[in-house]
N, C-alpha and C positions, 0 to 999 in steps of 0.2 A: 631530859630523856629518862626513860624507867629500866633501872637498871636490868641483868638480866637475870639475877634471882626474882626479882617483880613481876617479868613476865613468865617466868616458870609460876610461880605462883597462881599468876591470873589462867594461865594453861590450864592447870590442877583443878583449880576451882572451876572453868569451864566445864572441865568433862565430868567431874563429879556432879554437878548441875544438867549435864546431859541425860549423863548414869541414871538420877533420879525421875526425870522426867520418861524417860523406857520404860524403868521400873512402875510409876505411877499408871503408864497408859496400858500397859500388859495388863495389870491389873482389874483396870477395867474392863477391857475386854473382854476376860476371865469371868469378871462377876458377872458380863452381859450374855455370853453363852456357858456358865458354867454347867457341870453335870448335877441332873439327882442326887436327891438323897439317899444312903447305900441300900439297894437294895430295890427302889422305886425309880421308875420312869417319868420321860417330862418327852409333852408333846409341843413347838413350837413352831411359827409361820403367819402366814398372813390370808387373807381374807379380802377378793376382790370385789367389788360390784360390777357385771356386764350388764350393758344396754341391749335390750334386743336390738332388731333392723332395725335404722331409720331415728331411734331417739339419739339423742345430742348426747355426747357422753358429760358434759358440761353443763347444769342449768341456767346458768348465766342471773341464777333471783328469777325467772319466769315463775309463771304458772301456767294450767292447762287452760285452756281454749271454750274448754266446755264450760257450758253453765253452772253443771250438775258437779264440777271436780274445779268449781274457780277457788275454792278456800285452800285447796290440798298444790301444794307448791310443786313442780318437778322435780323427781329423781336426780340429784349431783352425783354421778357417777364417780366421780374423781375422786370421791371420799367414801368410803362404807358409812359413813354416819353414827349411830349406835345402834350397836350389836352387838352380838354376844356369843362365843365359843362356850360349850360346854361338854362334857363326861356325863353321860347317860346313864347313872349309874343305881338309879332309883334310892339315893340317901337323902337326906335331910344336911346339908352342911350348913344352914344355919345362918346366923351374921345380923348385923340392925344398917339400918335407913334411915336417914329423914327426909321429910316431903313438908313443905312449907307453903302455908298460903300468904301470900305476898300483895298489898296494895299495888297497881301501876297507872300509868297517866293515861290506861285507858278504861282496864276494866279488873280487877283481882283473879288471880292464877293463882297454878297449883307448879311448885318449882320440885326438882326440876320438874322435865315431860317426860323423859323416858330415866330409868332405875335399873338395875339389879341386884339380888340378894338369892342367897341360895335358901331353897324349901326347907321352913321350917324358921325359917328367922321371925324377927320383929320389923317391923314401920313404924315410926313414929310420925305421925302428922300433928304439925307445929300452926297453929292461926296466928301468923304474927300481923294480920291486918289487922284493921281499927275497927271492922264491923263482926257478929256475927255470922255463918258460914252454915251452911247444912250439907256433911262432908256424908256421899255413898260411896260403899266396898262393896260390891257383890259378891264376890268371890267369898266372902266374909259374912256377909249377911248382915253388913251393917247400915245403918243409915242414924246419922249424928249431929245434931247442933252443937257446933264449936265456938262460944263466946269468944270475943279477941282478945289474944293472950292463953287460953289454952291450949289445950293437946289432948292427945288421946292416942294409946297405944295398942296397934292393931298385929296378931298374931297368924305367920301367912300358911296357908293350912293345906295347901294345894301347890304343886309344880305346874310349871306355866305362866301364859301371858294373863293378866287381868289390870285392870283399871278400877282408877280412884278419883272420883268425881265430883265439883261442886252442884247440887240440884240446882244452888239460884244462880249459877253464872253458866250458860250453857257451855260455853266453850272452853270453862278451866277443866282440866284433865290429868292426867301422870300415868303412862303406862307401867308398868311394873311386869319385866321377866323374872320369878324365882326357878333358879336351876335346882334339877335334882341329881347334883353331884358337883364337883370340883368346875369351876368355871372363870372364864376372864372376860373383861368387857374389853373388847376389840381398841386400837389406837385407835386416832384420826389417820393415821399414817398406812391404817387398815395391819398391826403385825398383833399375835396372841402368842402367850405364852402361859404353858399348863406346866405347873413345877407336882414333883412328887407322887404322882399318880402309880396304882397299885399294879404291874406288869401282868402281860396276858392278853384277851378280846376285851375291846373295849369299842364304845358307840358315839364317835365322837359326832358332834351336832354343833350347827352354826341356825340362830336365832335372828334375823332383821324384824321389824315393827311392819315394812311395807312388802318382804319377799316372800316365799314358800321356804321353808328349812332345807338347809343340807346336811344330808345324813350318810358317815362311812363309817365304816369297820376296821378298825386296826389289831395288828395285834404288837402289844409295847413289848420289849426286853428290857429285863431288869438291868437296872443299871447305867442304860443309855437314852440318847436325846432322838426325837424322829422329829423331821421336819415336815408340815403337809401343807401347802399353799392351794386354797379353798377359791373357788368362783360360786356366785351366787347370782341369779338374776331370773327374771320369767324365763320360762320353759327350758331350766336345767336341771335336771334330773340328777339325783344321787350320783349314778354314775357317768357322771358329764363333769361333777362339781371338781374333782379333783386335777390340776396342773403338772 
């Protein structure tokens, strides 16, 4: 049997192993909502998809029905998918990307499909296929033979949605949102969070690849956190979007 200094001891050691374990998850906590930086505001929340009447808030891998919309997969509501919060703020924040062309067992793509960077940044498009490529940028004005194993470094000159295309493979693509201003790409989980942002009126905007934008007006205080929980979906209007 253990004597019972032993089990004072093993006592001690328990709760100090408790002690740390609190201390550890507070901690966290902490860092997952903490405040601003002094002086600056932070806007966090989440970002719903609503189905109008009648669609399945689930796609279940469907597709649509029609002839003319059989490649374009249904809407999974359950997830935002990618997208993208942003600060309206007409700056340039900049940042780099890569987009890679990639051999596959069907046909050579453009990885990923959808991107963000904020206005003014760089792209790097990487050919790591085995063949030559003839990679377009409109937004850019470029059109490019990319031998395999190259690259080419493309500078993004416009705020907004724009795509990056292969000519010879019709279906490889990448869209590309570059924000202009401070921006987050949405979880899966659908939550964003805006650290440091400058206090006052500001234009915060939610970007999907298949929705209409949602756009509100806040106004931040220095110093503190706002929370704005966003819906998105046909025919919700600015002011509908907010929960």
């Amino acid at each position: 049997m253990r004597s019972r200094a032993s089990w004072t001891a093993l006592v001690a050691l328990a709760r100090t192993a408790l002690v740390a374990l609190a201390l550890a998850g507070g901690l966290a906590c902490a860092g997952a909502g903490s405040a601003p930086a002094p002086g600056k505001s932070r806007v966090f929340g989440t970002l719903r998809l609503v189905p109008h009447a009648g669609a399945p808030a689930s796609s279940g891998g469907k597709a649509y029905s029609s002839l003319r919309m059989r490649d374009a997969g249904l809407v999974d509501y359950s997830t935002p998918g990618f997208a993208v919060v942003f600060v309206n703020a007409g700056t340039k924040p900049g940042g780099a990307a890569t987009v890679t062309i990639r051999d596959t067992h069907v046909e050579p793509r453009l990885e990923p499909d959808h991107l963000a960077i904020g206005d003014g940044g760089r792209i790097t498009v990487v050919n790591a296929s085995a063949s030559a490529h003839i990679l377009s940028v409109p937004a850019a004005k470029l059109v490019r033979r990319l031998g395999a194993g190259s690259r080419v470094e493309i500078d993004v000159a416009a705020a907004g949605e724009q795509g990056l295309f292969l000519l010879d493979v019709p279906e490889a693509s990448t869209t590309v949102f570059a924000a202009p201003g401070p921006f987050a790409v949405v979880s899966t989980t659908g939550e964003f969070d805006l650290r440091d942002l400058e206090p006052g009126a500001v234009e915060l905007r939610a970007w999907h690849p298949r929705f209409p934008p949602v756009v509100q007006t806040l106004e931040l205080a220095p110093d503190a956190s706002l929370r704005v929980d966003l819906d998105m979906g046909v025919g919700i209007g600015p002011e509908a979007s907010l929960r």
